[in-house]
N, CA, C and O atoms as CSV, one atom per row, in Angstrom:
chain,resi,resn,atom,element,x,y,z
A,1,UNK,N,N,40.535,16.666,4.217
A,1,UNK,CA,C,39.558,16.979,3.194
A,1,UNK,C,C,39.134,15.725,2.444
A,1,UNK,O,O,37.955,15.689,2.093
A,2,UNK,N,N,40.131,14.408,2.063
A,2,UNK,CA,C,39.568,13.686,1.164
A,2,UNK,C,C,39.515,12.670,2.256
A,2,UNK,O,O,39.329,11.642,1.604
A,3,UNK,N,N,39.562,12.308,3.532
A,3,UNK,CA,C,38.591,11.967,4.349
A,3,UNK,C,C,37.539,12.306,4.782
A,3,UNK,O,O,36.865,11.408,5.286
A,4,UNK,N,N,37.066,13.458,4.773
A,4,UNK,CA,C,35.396,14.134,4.759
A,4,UNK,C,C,34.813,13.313,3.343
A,4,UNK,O,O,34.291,12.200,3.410
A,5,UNK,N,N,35.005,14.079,2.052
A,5,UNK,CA,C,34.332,13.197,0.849
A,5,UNK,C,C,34.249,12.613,1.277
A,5,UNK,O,O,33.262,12.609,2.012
A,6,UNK,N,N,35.385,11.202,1.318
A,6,UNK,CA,C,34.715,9.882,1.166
A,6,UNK,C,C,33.946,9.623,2.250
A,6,UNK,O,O,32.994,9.022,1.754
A,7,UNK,N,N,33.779,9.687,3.274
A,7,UNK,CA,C,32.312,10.079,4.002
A,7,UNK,C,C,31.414,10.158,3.475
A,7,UNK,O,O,30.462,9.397,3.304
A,8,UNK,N,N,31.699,11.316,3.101
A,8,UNK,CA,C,30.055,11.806,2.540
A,8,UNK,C,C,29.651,11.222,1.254
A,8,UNK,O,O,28.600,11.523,0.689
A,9,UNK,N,N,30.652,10.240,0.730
A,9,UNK,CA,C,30.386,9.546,-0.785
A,9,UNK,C,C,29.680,8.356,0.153
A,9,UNK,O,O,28.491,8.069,0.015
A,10,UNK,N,N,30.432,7.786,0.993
A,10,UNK,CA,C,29.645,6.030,1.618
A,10,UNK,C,C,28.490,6.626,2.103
A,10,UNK,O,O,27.477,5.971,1.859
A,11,UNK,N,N,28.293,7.830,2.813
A,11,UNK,CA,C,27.103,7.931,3.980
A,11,UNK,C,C,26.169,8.215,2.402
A,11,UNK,O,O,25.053,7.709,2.521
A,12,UNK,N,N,26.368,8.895,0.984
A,12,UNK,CA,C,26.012,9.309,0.629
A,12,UNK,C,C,25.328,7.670,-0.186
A,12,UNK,O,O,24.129,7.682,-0.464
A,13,UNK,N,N,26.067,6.505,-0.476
A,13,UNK,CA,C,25.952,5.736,-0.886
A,13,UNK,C,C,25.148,4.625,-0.429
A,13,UNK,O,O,24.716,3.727,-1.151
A,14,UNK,N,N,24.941,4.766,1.063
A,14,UNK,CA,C,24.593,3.542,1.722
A,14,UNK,C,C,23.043,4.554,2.039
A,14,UNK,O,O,22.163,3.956,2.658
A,15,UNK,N,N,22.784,5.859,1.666
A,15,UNK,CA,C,21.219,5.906,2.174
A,15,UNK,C,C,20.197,5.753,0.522
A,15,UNK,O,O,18.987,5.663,0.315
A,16,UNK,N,N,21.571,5.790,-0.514
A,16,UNK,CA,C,20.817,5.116,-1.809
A,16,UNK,C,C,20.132,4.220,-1.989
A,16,UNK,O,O,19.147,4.119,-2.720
A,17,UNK,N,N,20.813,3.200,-1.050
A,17,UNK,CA,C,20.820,1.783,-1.242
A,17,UNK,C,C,19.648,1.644,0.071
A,17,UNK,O,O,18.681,0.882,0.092
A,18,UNK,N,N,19.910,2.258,0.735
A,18,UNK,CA,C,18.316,2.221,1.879
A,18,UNK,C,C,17.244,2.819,0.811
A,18,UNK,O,O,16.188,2.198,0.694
A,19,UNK,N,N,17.396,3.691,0.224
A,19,UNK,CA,C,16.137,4.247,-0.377
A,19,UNK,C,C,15.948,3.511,-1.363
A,19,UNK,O,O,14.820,3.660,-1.832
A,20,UNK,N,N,16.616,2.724,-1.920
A,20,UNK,CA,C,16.142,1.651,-3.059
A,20,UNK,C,C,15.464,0.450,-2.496
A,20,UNK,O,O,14.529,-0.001,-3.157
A,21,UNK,N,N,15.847,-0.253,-1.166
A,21,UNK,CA,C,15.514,-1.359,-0.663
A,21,UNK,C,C,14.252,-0.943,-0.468
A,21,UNK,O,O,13.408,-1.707,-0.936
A,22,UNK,N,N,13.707,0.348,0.254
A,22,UNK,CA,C,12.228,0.946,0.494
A,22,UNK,C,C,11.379,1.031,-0.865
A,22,UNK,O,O,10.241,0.566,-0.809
A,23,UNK,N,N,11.810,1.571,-2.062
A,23,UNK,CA,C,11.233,1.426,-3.032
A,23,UNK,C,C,10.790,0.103,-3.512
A,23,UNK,O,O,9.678,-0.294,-3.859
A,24,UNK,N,N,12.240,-0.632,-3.427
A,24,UNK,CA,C,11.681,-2.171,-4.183
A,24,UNK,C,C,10.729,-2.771,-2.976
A,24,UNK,O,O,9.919,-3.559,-3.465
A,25,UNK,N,N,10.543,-2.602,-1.178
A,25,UNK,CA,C,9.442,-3.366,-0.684
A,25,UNK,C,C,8.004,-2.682,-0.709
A,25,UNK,O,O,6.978,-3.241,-0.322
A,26,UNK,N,N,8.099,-1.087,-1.341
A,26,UNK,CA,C,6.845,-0.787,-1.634
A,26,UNK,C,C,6.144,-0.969,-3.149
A,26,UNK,O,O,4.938,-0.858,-3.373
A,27,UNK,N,N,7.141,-1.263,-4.093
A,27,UNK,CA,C,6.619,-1.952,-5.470
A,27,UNK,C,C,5.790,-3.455,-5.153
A,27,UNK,O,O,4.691,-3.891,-5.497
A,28,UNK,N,N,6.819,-3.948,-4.389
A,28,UNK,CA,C,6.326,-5.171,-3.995
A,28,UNK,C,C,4.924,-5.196,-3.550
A,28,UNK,O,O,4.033,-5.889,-4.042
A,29,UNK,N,N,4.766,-3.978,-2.104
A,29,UNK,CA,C,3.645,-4.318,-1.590
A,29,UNK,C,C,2.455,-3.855,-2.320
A,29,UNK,O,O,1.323,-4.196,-1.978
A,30,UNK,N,N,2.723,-2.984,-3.449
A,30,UNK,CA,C,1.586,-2.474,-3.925
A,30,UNK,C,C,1.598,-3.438,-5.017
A,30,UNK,O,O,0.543,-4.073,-5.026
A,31,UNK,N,N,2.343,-3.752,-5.869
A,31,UNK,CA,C,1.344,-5.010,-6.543
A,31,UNK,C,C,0.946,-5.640,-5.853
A,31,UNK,O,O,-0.100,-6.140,-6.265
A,32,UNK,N,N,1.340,-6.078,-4.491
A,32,UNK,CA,C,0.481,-7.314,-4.051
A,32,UNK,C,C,-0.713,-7.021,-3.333
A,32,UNK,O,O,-1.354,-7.943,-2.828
A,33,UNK,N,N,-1.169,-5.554,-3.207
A,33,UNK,CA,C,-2.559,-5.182,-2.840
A,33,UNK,C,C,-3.263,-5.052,-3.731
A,33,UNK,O,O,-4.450,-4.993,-3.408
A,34,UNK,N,N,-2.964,-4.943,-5.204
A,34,UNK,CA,C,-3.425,-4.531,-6.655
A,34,UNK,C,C,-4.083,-5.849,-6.878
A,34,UNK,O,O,-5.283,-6.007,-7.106
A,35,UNK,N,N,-2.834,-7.131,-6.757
A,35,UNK,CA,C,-3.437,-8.306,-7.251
A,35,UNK,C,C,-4.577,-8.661,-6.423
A,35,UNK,O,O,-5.501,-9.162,-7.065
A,36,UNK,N,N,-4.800,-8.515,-4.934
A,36,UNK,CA,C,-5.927,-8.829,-4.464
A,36,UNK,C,C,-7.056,-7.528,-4.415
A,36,UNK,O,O,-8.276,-7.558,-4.256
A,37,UNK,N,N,-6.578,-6.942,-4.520
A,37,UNK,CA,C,-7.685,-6.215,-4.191
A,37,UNK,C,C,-8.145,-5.058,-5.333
A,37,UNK,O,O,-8.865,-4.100,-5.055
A,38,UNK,N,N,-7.613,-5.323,-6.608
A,38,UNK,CA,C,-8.111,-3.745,-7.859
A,38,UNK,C,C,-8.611,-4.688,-8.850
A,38,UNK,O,O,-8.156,-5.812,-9.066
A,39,UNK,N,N,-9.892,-3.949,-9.611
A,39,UNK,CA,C,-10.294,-4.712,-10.631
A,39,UNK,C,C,-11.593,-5.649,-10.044
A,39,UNK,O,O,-11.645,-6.009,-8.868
A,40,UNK,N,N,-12.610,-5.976,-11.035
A,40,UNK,CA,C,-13.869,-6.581,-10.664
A,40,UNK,C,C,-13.753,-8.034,-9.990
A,40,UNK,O,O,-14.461,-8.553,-9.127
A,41,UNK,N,N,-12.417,-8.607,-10.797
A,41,UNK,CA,C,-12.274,-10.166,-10.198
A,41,UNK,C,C,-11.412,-10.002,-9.190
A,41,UNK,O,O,-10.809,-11.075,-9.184
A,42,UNK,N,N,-11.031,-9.432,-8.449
A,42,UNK,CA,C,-10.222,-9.352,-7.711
A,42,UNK,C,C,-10.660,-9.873,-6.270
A,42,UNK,O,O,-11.634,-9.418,-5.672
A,43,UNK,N,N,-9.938,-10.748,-5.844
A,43,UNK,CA,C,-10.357,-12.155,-4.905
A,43,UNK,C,C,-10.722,-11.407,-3.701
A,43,UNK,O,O,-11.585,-12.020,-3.073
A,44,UNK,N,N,-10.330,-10.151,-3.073
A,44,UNK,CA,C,-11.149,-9.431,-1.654
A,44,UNK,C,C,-12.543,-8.853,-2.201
A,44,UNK,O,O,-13.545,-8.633,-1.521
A,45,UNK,N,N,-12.388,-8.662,-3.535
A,45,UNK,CA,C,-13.640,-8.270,-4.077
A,45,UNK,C,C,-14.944,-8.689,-4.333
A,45,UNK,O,O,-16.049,-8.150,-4.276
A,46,UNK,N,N,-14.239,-10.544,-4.832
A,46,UNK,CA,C,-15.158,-11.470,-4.892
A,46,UNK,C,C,-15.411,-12.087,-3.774
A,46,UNK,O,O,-16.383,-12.842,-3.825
A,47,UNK,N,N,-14.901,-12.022,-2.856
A,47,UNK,CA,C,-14.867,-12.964,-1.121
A,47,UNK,C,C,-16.294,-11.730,-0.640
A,47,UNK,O,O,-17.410,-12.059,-0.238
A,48,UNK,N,N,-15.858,-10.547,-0.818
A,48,UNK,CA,C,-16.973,-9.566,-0.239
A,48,UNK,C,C,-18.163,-9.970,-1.020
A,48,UNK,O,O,-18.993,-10.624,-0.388
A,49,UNK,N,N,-18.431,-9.710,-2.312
A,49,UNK,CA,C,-19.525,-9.722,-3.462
A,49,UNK,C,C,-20.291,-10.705,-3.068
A,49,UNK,O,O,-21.489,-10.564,-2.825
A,50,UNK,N,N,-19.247,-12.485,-2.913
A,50,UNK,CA,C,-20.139,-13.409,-2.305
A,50,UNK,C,C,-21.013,-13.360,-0.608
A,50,UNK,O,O,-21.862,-14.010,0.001
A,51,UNK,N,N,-20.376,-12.467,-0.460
A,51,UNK,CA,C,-20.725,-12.513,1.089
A,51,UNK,C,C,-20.117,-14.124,1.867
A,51,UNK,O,O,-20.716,-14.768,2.729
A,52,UNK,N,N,-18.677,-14.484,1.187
A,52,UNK,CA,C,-17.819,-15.233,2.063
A,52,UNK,C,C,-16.979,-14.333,2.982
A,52,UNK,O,O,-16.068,-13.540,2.741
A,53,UNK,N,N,-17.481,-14.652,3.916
A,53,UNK,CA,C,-17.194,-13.422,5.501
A,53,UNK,C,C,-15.465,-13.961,5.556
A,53,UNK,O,O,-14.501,-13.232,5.792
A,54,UNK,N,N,-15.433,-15.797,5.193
A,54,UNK,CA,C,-14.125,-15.984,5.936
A,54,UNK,C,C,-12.755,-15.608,4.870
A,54,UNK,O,O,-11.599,-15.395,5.235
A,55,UNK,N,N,-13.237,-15.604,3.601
A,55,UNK,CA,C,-12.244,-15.641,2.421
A,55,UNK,C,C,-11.960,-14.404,2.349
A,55,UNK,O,O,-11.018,-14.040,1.646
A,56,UNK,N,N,-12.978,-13.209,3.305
A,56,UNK,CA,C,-12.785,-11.484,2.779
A,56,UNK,C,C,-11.670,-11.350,3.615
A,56,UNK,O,O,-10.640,-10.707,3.410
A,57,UNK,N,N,-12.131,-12.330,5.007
A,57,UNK,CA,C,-11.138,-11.886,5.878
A,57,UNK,C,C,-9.695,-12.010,5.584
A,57,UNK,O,O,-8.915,-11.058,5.610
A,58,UNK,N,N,-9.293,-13.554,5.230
A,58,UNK,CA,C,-8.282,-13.368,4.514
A,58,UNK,C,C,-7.423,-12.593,3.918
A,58,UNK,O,O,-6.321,-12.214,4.314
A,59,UNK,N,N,-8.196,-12.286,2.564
A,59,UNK,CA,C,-7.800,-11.268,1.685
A,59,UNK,C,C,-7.540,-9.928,2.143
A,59,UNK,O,O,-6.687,-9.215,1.614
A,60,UNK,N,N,-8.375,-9.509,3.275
A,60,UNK,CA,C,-8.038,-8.438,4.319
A,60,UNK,C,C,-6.913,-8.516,4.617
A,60,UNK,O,O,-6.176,-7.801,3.939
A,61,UNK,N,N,-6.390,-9.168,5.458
A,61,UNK,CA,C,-5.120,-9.967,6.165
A,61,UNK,C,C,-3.965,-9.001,5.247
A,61,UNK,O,O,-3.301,-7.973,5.374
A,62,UNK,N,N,-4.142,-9.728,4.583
A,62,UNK,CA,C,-2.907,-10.034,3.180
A,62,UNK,C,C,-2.883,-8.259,2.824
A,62,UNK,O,O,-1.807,-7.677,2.685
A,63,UNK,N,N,-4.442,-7.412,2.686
A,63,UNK,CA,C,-4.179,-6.008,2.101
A,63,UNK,C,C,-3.436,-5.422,3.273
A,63,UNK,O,O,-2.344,-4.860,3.199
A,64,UNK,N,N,-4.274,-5.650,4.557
A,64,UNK,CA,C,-3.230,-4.668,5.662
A,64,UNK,C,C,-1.934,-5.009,5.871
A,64,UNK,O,O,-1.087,-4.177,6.198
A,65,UNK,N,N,-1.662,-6.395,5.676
A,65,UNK,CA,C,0.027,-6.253,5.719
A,65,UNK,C,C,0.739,-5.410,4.529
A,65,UNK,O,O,1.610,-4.565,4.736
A,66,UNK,N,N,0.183,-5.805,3.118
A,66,UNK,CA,C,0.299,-4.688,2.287
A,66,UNK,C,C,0.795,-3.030,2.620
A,66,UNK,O,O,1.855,-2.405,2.573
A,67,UNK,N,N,-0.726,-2.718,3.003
A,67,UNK,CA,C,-0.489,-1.422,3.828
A,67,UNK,C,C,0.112,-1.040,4.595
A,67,UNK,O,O,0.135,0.184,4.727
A,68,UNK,N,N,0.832,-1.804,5.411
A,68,UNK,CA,C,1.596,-1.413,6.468
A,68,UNK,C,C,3.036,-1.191,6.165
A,68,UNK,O,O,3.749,-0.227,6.445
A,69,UNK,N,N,3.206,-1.883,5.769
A,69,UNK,CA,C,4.479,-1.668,4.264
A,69,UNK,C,C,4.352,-0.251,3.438
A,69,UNK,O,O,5.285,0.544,3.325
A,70,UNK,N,N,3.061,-0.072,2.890
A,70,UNK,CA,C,3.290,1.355,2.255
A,70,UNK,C,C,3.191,2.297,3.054
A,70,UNK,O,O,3.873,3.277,2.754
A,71,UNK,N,N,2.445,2.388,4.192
A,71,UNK,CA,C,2.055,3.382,5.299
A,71,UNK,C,C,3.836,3.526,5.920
A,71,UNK,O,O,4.321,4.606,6.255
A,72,UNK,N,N,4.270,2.766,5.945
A,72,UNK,CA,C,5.987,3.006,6.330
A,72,UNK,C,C,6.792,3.626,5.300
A,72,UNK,O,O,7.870,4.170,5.544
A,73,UNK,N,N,6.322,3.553,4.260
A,73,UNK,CA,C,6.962,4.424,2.950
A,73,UNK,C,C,6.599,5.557,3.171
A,73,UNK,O,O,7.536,6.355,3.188
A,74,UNK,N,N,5.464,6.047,3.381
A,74,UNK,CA,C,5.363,7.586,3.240
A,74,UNK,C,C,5.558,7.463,4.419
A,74,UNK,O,O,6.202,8.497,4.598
A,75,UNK,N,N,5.493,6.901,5.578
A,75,UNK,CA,C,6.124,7.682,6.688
A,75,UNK,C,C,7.326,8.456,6.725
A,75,UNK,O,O,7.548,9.627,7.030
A,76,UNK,N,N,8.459,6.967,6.116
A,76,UNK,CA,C,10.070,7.815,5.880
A,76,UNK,C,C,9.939,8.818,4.954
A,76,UNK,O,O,11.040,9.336,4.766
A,77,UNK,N,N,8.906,9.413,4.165
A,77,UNK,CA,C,9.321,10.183,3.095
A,77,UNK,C,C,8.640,11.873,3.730
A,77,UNK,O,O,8.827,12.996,3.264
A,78,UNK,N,N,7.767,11.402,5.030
A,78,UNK,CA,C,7.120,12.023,5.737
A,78,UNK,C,C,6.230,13.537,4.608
A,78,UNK,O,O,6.407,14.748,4.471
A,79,UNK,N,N,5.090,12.262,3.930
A,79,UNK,CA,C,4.089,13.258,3.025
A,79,UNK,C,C,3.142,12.421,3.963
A,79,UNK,O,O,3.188,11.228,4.263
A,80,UNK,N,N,2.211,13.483,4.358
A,80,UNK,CA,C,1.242,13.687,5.142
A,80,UNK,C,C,-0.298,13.210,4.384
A,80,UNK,O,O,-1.144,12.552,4.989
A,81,UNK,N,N,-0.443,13.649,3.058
A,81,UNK,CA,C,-1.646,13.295,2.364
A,81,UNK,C,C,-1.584,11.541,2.279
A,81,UNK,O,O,-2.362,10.679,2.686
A,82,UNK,N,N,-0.347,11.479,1.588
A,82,UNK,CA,C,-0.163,9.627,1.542
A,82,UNK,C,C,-0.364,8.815,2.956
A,82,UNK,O,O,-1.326,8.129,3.302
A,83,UNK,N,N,0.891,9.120,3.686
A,83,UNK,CA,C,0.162,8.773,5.149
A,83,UNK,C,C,-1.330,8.662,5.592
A,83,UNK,O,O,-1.801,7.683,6.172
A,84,UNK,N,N,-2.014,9.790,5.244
A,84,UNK,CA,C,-3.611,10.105,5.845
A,84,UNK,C,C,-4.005,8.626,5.158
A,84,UNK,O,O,-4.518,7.738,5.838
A,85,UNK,N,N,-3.694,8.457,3.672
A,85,UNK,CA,C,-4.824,8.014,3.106
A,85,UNK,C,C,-4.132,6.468,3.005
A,85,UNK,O,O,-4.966,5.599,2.752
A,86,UNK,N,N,-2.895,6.042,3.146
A,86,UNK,CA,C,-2.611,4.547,3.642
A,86,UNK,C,C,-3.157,4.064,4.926
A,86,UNK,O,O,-3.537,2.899,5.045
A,87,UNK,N,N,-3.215,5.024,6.011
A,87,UNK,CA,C,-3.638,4.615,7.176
A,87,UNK,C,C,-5.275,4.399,7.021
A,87,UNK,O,O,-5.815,3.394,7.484
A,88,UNK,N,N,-5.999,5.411,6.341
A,88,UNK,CA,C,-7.043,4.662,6.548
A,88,UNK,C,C,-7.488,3.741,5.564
A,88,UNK,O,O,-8.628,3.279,5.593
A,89,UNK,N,N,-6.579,3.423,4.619
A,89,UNK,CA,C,-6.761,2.036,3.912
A,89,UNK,C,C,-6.321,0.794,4.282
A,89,UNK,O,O,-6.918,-0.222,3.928
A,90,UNK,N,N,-4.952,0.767,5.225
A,90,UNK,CA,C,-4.874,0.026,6.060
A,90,UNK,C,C,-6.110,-0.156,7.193
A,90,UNK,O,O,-6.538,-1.281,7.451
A,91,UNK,N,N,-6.551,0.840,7.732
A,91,UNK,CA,C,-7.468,0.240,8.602
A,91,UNK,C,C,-8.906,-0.133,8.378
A,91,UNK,O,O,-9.749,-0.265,9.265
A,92,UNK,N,N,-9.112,-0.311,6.897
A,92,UNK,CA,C,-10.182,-0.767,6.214
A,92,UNK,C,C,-9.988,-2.014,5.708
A,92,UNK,O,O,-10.935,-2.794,5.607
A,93,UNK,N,N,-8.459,-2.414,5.249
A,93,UNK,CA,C,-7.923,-3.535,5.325
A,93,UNK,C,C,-8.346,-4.554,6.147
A,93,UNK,O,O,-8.805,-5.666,5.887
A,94,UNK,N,N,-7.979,-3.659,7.786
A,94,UNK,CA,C,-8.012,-3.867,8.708
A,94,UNK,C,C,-9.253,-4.804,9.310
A,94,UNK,O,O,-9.352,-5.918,9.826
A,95,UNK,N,N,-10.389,-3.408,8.845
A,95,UNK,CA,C,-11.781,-3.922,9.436
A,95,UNK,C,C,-12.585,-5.044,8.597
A,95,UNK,O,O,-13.499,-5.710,9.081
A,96,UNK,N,N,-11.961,-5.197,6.833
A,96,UNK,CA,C,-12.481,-6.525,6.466
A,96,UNK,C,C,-11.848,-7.913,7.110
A,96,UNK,O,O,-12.549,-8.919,6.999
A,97,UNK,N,N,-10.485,-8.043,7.820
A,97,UNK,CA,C,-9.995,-8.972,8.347
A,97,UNK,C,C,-10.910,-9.334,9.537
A,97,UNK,O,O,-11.488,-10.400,9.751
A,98,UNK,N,N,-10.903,-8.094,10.325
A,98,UNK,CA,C,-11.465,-8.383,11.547
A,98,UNK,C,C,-12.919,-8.469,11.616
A,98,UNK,O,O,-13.301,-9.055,12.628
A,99,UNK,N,N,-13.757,-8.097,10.913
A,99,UNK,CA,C,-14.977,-8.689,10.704
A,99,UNK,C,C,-15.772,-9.213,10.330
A,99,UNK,O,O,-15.974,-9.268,9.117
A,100,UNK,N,N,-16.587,-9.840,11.263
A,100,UNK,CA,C,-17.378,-11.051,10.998
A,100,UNK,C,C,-19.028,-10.769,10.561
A,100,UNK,O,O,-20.009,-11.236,11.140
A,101,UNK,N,N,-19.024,-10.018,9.567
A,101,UNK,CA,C,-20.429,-9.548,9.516
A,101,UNK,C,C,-19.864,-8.968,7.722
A,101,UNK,O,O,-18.884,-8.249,7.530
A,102,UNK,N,N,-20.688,-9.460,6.738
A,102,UNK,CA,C,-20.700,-9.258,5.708
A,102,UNK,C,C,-20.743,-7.761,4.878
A,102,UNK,O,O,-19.942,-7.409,4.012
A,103,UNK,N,N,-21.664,-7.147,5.284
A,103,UNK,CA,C,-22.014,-6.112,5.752
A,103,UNK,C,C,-21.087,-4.956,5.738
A,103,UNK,O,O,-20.983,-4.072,4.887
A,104,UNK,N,N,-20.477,-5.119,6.769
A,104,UNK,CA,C,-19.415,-4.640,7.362
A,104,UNK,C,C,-18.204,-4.491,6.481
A,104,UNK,O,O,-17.736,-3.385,6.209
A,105,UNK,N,N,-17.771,-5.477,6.097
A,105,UNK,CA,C,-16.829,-5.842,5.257
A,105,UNK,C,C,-17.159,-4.923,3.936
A,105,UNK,O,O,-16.388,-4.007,3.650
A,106,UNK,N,N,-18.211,-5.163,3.215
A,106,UNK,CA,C,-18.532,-4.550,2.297
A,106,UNK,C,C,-18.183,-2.965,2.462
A,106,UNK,O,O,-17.477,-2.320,1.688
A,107,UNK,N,N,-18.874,-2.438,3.721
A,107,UNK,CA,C,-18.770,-0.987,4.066
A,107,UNK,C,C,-16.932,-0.240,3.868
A,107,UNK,O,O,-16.528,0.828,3.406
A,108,UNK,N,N,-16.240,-1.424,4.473
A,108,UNK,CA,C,-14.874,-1.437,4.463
A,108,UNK,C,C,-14.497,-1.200,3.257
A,108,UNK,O,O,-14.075,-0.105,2.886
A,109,UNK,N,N,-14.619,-2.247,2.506
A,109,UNK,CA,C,-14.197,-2.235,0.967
A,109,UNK,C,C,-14.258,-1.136,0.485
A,109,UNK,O,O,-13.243,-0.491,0.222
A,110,UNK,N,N,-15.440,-0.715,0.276
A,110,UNK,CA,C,-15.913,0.712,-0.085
A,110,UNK,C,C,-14.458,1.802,0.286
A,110,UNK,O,O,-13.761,2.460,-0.487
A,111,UNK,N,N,-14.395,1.656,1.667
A,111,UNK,CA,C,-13.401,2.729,2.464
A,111,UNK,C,C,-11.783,2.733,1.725
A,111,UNK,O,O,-10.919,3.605,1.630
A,112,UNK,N,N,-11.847,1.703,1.400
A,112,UNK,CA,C,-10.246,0.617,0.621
A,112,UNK,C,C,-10.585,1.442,-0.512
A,112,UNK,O,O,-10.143,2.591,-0.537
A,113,UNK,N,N,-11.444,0.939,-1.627
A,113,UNK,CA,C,-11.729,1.305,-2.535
A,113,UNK,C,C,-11.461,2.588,-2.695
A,113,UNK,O,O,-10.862,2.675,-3.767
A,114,UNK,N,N,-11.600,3.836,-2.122
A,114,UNK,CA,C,-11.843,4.697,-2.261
A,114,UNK,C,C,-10.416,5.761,-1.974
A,114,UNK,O,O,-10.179,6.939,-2.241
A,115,UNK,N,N,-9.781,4.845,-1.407
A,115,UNK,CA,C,-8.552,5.800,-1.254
A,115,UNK,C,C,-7.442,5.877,-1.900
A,115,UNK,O,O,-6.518,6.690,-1.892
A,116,UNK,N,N,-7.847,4.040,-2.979
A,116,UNK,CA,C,-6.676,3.841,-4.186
A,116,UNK,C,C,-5.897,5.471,-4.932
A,116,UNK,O,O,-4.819,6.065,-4.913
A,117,UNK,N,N,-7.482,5.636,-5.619
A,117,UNK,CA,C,-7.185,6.638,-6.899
A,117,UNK,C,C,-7.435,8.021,-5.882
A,117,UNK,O,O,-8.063,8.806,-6.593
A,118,UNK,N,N,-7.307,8.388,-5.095
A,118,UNK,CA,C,-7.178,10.012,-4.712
A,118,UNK,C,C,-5.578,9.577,-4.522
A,118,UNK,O,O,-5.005,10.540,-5.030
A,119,UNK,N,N,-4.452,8.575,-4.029
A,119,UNK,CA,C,-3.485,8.377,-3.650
A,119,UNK,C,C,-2.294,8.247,-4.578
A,119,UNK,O,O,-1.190,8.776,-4.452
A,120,UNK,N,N,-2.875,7.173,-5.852
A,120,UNK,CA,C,-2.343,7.607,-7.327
A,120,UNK,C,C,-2.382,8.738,-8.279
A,120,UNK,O,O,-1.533,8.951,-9.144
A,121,UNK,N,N,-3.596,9.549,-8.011
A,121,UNK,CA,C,-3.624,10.878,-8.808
A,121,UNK,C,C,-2.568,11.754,-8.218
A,121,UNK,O,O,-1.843,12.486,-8.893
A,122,UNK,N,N,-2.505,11.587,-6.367
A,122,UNK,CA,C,-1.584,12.695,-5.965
A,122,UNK,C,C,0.014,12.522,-6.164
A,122,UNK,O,O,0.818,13.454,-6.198
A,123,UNK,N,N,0.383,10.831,-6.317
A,123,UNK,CA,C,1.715,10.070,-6.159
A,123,UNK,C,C,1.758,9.532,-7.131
A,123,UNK,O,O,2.940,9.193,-7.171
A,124,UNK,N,N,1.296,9.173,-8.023
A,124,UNK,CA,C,1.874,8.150,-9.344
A,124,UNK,C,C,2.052,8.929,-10.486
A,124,UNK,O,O,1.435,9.993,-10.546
A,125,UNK,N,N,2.948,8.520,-11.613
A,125,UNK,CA,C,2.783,9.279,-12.679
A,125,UNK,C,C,3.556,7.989,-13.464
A,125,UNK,O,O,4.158,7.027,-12.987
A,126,UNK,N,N,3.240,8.442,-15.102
A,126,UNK,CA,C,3.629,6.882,-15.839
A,126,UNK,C,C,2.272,6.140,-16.045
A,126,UNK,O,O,1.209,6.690,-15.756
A,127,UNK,N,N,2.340,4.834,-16.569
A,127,UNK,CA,C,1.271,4.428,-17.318
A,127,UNK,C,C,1.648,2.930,-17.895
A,127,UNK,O,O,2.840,2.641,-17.999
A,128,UNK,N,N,0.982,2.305,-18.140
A,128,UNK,CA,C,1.458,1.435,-19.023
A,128,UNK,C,C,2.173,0.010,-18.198
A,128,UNK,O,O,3.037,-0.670,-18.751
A,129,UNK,N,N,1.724,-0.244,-17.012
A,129,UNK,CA,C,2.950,-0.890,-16.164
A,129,UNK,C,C,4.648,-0.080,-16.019
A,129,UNK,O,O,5.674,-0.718,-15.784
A,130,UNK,N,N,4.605,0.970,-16.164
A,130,UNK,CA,C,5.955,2.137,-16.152
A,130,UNK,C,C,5.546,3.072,-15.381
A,130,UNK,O,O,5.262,4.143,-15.918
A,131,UNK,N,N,5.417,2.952,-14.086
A,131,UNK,CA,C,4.849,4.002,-13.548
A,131,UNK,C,C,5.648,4.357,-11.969
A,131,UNK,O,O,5.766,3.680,-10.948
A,132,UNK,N,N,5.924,5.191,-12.191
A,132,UNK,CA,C,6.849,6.334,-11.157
A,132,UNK,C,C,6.340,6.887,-9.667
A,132,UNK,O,O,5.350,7.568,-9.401
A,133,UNK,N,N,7.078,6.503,-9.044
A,133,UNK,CA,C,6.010,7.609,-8.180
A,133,UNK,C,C,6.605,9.172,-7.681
A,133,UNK,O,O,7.746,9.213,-7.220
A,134,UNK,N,N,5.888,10.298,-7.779
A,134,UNK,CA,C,5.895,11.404,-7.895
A,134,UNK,C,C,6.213,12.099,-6.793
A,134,UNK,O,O,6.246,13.330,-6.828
């Protein structure tokens, strides 16, 4: 019997510590899609605005690795709405990296843009830089 517990205390202990390591690399990755990419000055924003094709791409780069990182968070947590809407922000990420047409990029952004706040209204809660996810 008190070889079962402690089992189930380590197995119980070591998927804490997995679920914390996942939390702290999706804090990570979402500020670091926030810093490039939310807000008017925001450098994928301004690379698009100018119609610098090569600096959007960049900044693309940098959001889909972002994304791919959070798109693996809701995978393990297996919510289906988050998934839907990382994947296709990753692959808008995606399509400002990979394209070479201004245009295009812009259209992307838009697609990025748009899936922030349906994704925080359904998952975030908190305020203030204190914010939880739900």
């Amino acid at each position: 019997m008190k070889r079962t517990l402690l089992l189930i205390f380590v197995i119980s202990a070591f998927a804490a510590l997995l679920s914390a390591q996942d939390d702290a690399a999706y804090t990570t990755a979402m500020k670091a899609v926030a810093a490039s990419a939310n807000g008017r000055a925001a450098p994928i924003r301004a690379a698009v605005t100018a119609k610098d094709v090569a600096a959007a791409a960049a900044e693309g780069a940098k959001v889909e690795a972002g994304f791919d990182t959070i798109l693996a968070y809701w995978k393990a947590k297996n919510v289906d709405d988050a998934i839907k809407l990382a994947t296709t922000a990753r692959d808008a990420a995606k399509a400002i990296a990979d394209s070479k047409d201004a245009d295009a990029q812009a259209a992307a952004l838009m697609t990025l843009n748009g899936t922030c706040g349906a994704c925080h209204m359904a998952h975030r809660a908190g305020g203030g830089g204190m914010f939880t996810i739900k």
